[in-house]
C-alpha positions in Angstrom: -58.0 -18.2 -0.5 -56.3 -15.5 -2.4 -52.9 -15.9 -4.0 -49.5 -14.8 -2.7 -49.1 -12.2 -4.7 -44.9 -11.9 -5.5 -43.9 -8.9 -7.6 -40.5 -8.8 -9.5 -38.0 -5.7 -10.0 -39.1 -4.8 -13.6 -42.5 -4.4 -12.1 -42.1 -2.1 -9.6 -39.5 0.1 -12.2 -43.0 -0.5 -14.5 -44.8 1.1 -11.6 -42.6 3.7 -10.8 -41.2 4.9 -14.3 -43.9 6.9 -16.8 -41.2 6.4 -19.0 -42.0 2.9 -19.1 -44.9 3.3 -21.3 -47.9 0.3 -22.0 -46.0 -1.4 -18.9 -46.5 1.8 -16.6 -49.7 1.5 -16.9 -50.4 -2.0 -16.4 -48.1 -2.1 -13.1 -50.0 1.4 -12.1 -53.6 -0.9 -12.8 -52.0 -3.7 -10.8 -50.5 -1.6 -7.9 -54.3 -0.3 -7.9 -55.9 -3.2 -7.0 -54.0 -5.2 -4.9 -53.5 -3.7 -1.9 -49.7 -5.4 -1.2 -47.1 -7.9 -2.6 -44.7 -9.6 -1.3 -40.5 -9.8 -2.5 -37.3 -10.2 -1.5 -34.1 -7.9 -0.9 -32.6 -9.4 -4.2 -35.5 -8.2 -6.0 -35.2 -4.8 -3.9 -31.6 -4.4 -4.8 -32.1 -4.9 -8.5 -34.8 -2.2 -8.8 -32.7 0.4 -6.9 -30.2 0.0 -9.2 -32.3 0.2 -12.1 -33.9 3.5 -10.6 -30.1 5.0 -10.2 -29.1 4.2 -13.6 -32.6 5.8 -14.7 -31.3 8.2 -12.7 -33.9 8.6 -10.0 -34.3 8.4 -6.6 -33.6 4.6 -5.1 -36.0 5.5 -2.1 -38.8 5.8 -4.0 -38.7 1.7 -4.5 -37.9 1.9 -0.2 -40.7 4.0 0.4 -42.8 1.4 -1.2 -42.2 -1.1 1.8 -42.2 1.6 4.4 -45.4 2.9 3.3 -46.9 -1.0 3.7 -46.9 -2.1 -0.1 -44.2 -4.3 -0.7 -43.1 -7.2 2.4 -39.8 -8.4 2.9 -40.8 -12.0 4.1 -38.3 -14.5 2.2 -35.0 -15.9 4.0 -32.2 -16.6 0.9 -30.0 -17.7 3.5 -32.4 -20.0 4.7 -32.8 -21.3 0.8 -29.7 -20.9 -0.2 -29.1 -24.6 -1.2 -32.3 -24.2 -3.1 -31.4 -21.0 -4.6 -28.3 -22.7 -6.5 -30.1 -25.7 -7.6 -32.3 -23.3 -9.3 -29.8 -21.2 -10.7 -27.8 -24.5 -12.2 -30.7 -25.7 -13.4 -31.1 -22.1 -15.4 -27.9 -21.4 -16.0 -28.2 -21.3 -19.7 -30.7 -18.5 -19.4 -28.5 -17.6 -17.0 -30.7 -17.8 -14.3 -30.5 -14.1 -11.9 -29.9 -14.4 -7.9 -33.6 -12.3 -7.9 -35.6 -14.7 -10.2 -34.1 -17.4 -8.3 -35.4 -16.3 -5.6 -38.7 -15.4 -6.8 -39.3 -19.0 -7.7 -38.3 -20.5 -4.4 -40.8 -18.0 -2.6 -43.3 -19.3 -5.2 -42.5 -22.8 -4.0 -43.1 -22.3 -0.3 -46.8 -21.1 -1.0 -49.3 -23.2 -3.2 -51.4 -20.3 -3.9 -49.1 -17.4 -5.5 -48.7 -15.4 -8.3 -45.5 -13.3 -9.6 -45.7 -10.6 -11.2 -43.2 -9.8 -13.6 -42.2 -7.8 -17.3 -40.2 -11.1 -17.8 -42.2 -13.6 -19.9 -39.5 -15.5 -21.3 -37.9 -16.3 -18.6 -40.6 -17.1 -16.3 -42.5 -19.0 -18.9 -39.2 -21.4 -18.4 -38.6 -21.8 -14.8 -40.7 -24.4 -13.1 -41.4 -25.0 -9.5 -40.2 -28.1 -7.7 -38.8 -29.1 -10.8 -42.1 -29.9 -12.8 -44.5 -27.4 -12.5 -45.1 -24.1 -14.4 -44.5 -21.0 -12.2 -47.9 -18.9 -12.0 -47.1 -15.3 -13.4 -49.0 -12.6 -14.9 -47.2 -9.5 -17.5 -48.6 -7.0 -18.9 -50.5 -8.5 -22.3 -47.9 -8.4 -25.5 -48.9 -5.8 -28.4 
């Protein structure tokens, strides 16, 4: 079975900024081989306003779902009780209302994977409290 595959805002900026150097091309190598990822609105909301203060076009990130790559298929209403645990649990980092997210869809399926520029973070966070997140970044120079 493959892995949900999750992807987080500073990958898709990776993806869609040439600006963004060794990361632009490993989202670009990533984006070319798996065929779609799954996110959340947080997630979409933070990379349209990275894109505006880049000062680019927030529809590019949009087009993405229209055009079939990235799924919208996470409820934080649903998880919101979940969603603060996690983000008092992080606090100190602080925790984000995205990453929080991230993990709780990471929860709901066994088999995933996140995608994500943010190492430090994620190589923090655990799932149900005990277990190491599963993410992949682009490999550290």
């Amino acid at each position: 079975m493959r892995p949900k595959e999750i992807v987080d805002a500073s990958t898709i900026i990776a993806y869609l900024d040439p600006q963004e150097g060794g990361n632009h091309e490993w989202a670009v190598a990533l984006f070319r081989r798996t065929e779609e990822f799954f996110t959340c609105e947080a997630v979409i909301a933070e990379a349209c306003a990275r894109l505006v203060y880049a000062r680019q076009s927030p529809a590019r990130c949009l087009r993405l779902i229209e055009e079939g790559v990235l799924h919208l298929d996470f409820d934080a209403a649903a998880n919101i009780s979940r969603i603060i645990r996690l983000m008092d649990k992080y606090a100190d980092l602080p925790m984000d209302f995205a990453d929080a997210c991230l993990v709780n869809m990471s929860e709901d399926t066994r088999q995933s994977m996140i995608y994500t520029l943010d190492k430090s973070d994620f190589s923090v966070y655990r799932r149900h409290g005990r277990d190491m997140v599963p993410f992949e970044s682009p490999p550290s120079d």
